[in-house]
Every structure is written in structure tokens, then in C-alpha cells.
C-alpha positions as CSV (number, residue, x, y, z in Angstrom):
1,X,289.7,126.6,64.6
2,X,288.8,122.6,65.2
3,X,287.4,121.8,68.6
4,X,289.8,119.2,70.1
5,X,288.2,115.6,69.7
6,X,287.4,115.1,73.7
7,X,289.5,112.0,75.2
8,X,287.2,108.9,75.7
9,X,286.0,107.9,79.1
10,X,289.2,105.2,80.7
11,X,287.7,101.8,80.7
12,X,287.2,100.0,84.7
13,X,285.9,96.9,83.7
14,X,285.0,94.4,80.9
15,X,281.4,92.9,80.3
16,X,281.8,89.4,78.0
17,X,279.2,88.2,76.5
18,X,278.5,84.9,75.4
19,X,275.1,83.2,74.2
20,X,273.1,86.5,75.2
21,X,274.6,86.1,78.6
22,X,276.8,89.2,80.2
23,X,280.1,88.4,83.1
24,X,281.7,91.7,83.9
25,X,284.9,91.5,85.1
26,X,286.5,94.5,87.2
27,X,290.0,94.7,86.9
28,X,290.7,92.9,90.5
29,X,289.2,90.4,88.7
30,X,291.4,90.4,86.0
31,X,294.5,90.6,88.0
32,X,293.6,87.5,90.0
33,X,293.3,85.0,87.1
34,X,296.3,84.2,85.2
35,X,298.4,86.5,83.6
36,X,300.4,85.9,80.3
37,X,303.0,87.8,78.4
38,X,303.3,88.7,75.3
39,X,306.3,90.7,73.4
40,X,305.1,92.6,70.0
41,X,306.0,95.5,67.9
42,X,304.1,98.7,67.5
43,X,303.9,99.8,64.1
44,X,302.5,102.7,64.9
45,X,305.0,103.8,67.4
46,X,308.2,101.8,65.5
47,X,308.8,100.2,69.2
48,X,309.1,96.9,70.9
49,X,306.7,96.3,73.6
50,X,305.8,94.4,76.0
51,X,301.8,93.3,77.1
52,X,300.5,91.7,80.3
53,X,297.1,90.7,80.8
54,X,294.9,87.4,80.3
55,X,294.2,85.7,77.8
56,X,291.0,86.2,75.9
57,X,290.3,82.5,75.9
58,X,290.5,82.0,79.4
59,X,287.6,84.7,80.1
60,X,285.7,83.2,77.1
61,X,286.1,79.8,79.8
62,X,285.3,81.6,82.7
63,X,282.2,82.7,80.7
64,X,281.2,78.9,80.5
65,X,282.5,79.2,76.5
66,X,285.4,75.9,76.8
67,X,286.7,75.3,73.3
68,X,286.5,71.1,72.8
69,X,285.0,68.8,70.2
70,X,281.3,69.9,71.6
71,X,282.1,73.8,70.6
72,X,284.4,73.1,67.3
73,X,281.5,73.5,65.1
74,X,280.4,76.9,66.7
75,X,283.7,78.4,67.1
76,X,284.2,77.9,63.4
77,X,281.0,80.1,63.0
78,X,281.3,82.5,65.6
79,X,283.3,86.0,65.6
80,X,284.5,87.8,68.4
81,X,283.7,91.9,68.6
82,X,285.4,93.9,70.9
83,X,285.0,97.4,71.5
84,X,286.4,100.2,73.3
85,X,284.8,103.2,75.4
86,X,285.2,105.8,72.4
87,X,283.2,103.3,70.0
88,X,285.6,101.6,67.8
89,X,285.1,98.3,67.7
90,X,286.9,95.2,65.8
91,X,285.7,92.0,65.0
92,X,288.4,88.8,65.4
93,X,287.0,85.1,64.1
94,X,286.5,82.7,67.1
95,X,289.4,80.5,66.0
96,X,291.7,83.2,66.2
97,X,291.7,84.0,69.9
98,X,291.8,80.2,71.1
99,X,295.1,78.7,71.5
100,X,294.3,75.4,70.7
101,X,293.3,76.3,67.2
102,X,295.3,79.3,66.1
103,X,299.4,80.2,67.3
104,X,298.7,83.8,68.4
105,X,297.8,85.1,71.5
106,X,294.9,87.3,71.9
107,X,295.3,88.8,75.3
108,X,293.1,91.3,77.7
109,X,296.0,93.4,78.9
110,X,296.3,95.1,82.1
111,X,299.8,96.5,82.2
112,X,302.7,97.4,79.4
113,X,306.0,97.2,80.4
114,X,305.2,96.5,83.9
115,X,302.9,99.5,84.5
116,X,299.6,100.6,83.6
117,X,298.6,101.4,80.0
118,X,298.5,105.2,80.9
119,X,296.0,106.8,78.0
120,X,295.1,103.5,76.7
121,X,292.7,103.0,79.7
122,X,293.1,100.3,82.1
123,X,292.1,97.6,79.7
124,X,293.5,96.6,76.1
125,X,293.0,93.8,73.3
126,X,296.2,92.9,71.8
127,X,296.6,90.5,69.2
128,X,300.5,89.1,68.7
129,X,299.9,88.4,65.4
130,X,298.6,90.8,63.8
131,X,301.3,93.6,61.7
132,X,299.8,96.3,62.5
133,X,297.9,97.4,66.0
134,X,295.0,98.1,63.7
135,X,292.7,95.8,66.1
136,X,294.0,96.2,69.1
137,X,291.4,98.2,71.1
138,X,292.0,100.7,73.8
139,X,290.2,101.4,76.9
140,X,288.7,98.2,76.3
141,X,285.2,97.6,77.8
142,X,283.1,95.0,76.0
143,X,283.7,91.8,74.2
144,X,280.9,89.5,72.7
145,X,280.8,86.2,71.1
146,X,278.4,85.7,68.6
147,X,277.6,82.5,66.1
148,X,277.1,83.7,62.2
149,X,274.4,82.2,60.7
């Protein structure tokens, strides 16, 4: 008999980081700033929901990381990682998470449907357009920007 896959530790707070330097936000923090949201469908669970939370470019701001002419160059050569407490991690291009440059909303939620995000943690990345929650990342905990060379 399989040994049940242990649940992964809930997520309390988000460390961005940016140029090799770390912000960690606690989720008071995240409440505070704010809040957008966003409508999408679950594949995975065939059902409309509904995401509240900030949106990723606003921490990248907060994390001195403000998209204009000065950054364009960099954001076209950077990606975005994010990962959760169990490990899995996905990687988004700069562009796609900054509203000036893309139509989708890549947002740092903090409550679905109102309430918490139960055994997704307390944190989750959720990407409006994306088909399929295949990068959306539960119990969300880190989030780094980093240039390609």
C-alpha cells in the first residue's frame, strides 16, 4: 500500500525578488495594497471562479521594478518564476504579467469567491489567460524576476 503524498506546508507570506534583492510581503501586507478581481474558468474543476488578490505588477513596483521606456528592454529579457511551498514552480515571461504590455491579468490572490483559498494556502498565482490552471501555483511563497542573457 502507497504512503499518502504528505500535504505541503500553507504558504504565510511571499518573498519577491528582483535584481538579487528580496521584499517579503506577509499577507496584511497584501491585503492593504490594492486588490483586483478577476473571473476565470477552472479546467480542472469544469467551474467558474472567481480570484481576489493584487496584481503581480504592482508588487514587481513595490519592489522598485516600474515597467516604462527605461525597463522595456529588460522586461523583454526577463522571466518571472514562481513557486509554491511543495516545489513546483512555473516560469511566466516578464511581458506577460505587466498590464501595459500584455491583456491578462496575473494576479497574487488572497481570497476565491470572497473567502480564503482553503487547501490552496493563503496565497495563489493566477493567470486569466491561460486555458488551463497549469501555472497557477498554490500556496504560493516566492516569486523572482530574473533577466535571460
Amino acid at each position: 500500500m502507497a504512503t499518502p503524498k504528505p500535504a505541503a506546508p500553507l504558504s504565510t507570506s511571499l518573498t519577491l525578488t528582483v535584481n538579487s534583492k528580496s521584499t517579503k510581503f506577509s499577507l496584511a501586507d497584501l491585503a492593504a495594497m490594492p486588490q483586483k478581481t478577476v473571473k476565470v474558468h477552472n479546467a480542472h474543476t469544469n467551474a467558474d471562479e472567481s480570484y481576489s488578490g493584487v496584481l503581480l505588477s504592482d508588487l514587481l513596483a513595490k519592489a522598485s521594478f516600474v515597467s516604462d521606456k527605461t525597463t522595456q528592454q529588460t522586461m523583454l529579457h526577463s522571466i518571472v518564476r514562481a513557486e509554491g511551498t511543495d516545489k513546483y514552480w512555473v516560469v511566466y515571461s516578464a511581458n506577460e504579467v505587466e498590464g501595459s504590455e500584455h491583456a491578462g491579468d496575473v494576479i497574487v490572490a488572497i481570497a476565491q469567491d470572497g473567502h480564503g483559498l482553503g487547501a490552496d494556502g493563503n496565497l495563489k498565482l493566477i493567470s486569466t489567460n491561460d486555458k488551463k490552471p497549469q501555472r497557477w501555483v498554490r500556496n504560493l511563497t516566492a516569486i523572482a524576476l530574473k533577466a535571460v542573457q
